[in-house]
C-alpha positions as CSV (number, residue, x, y, z in Angstrom):
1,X,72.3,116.0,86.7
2,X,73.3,119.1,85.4
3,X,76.3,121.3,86.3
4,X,76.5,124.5,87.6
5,X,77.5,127.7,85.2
6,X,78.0,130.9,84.6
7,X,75.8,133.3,82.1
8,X,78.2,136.1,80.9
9,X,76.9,139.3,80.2
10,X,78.6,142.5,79.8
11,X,78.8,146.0,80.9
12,X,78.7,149.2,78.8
13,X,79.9,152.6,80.0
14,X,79.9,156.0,78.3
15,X,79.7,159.7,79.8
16,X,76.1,158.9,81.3
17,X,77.4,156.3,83.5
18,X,77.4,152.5,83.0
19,X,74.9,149.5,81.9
20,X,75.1,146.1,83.2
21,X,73.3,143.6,81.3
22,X,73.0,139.8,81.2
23,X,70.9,139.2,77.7
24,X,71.1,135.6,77.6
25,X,69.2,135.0,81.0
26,X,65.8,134.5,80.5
27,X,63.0,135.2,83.5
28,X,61.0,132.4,82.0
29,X,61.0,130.3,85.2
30,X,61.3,132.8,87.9
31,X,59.0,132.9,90.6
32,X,60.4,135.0,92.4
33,X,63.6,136.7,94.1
34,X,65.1,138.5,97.1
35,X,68.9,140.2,97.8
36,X,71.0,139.0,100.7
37,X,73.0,142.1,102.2
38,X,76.3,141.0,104.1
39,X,79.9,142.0,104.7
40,X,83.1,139.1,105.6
41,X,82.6,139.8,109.5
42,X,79.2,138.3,109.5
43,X,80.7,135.1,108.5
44,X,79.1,132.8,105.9
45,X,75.1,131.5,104.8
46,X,76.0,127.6,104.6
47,X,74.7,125.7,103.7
48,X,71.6,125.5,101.8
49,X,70.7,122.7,99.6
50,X,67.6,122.6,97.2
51,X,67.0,118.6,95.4
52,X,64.9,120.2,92.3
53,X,65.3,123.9,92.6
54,X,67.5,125.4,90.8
55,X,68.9,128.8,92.0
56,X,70.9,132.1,89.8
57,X,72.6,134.1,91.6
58,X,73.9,138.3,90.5
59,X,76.3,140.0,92.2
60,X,74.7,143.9,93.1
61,X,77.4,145.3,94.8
62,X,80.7,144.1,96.4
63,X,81.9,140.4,95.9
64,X,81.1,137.0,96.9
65,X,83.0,133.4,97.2
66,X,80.4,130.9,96.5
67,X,81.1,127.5,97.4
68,X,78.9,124.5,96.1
69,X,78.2,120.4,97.1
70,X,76.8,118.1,94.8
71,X,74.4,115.9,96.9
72,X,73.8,112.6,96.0
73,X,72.4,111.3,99.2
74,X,70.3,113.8,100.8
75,X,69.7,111.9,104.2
76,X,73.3,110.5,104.2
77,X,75.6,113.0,102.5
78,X,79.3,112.9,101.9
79,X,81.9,113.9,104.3
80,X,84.3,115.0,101.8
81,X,82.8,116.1,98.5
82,X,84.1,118.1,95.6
83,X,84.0,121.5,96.6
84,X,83.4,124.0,93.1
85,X,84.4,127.5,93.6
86,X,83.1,130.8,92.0
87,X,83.6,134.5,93.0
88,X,81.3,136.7,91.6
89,X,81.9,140.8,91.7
90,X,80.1,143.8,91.4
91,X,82.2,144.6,88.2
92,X,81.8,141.4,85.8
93,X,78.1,141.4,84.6
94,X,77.3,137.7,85.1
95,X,74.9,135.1,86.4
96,X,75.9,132.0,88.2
97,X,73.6,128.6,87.8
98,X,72.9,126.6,90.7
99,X,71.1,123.8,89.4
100,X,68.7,121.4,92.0
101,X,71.0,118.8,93.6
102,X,73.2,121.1,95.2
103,X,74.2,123.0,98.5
104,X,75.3,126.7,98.1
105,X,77.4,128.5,100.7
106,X,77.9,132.2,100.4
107,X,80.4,134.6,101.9
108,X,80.5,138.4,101.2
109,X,84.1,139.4,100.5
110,X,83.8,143.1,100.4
111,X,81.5,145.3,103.3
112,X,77.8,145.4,102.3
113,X,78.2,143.4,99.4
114,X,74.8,142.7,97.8
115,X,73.5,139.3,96.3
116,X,70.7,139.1,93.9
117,X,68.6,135.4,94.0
118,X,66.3,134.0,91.6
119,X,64.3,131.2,92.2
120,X,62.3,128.6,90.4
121,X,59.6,128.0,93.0
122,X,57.4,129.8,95.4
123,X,58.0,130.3,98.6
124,X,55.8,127.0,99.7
125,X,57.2,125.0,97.0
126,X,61.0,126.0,98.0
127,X,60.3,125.2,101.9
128,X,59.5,121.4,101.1
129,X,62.6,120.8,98.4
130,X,64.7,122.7,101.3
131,X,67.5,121.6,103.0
132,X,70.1,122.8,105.0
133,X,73.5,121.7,106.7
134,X,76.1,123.2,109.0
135,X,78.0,125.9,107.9
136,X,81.6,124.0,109.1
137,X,80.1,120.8,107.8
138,X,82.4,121.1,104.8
139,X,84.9,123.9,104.7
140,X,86.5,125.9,106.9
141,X,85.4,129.8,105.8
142,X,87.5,131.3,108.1
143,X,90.3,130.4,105.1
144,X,88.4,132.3,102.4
């Protein structure tokens, strides 16, 4: 199974303003995407777990700590797994992998903080490789 990562990317700025760029992501498998708006007082999204979806996620605005859960038994699934950690932020230009066999949890870390999703499979298709957990099952967010 593979593990998650990050694509770097970059940001250029001059006296027009600034460019964010991620050249080494390619749209080749994207069916579609959406943005999740949130600030730290709406608490977290946990969890969501895809088996064969992956998922890439772009920070828009704000900042995010992003939390992730290796499932290996989807019906049956640890009560203490490893736990990897990434923060992502308005101002580094990169996109973090989610590949399928995980559960994501998101919390906004900044007021209206802005996520950008991409995902491998339609609507329909995501629905039945969908699954999703308690948002306390694994971590408490109230520390992050």
């Amino acid at each position: 199974m593979k593990e998650p990562y990050l694509i770097q990317g970059g940001i250029f700025s001059d006296e027009r303003g600034s460019l964010k760029y991620v050249n080494d992501f390619t749209l080749q498998r994207i069916q579609r995407f959406y943005t999740i708006t949130q600030s730290p007082e709406s608490g977290p999204r946990a969890w969501q777990g895809h088996k064969t979806e992956a998922k890439y996620f772009y920070c828009l605005k704000g900042s995010f700590a992003i939390r992730l859960v290796k499932i290996s038994n989807w019906e049956n699934p640890e009560n203490n797994p490893e736990i990897t950690s990434f923060t992502l932020s308005e101002f580094k230009s990169e996109i973090l992998v989610i590949p399928g066999g995980y559960a994501n949890g998101i919390k906004a870390l900044e007021k209206d903080s802005q996520l950008l999703i991409f995902s491998e499979k339609t609507i329909k298709e995501a629905q039945d490789d969908e699954q999703r957990f308690e948002a306390d099952k694994w971590i408490s967010w109230k520390k992050i």
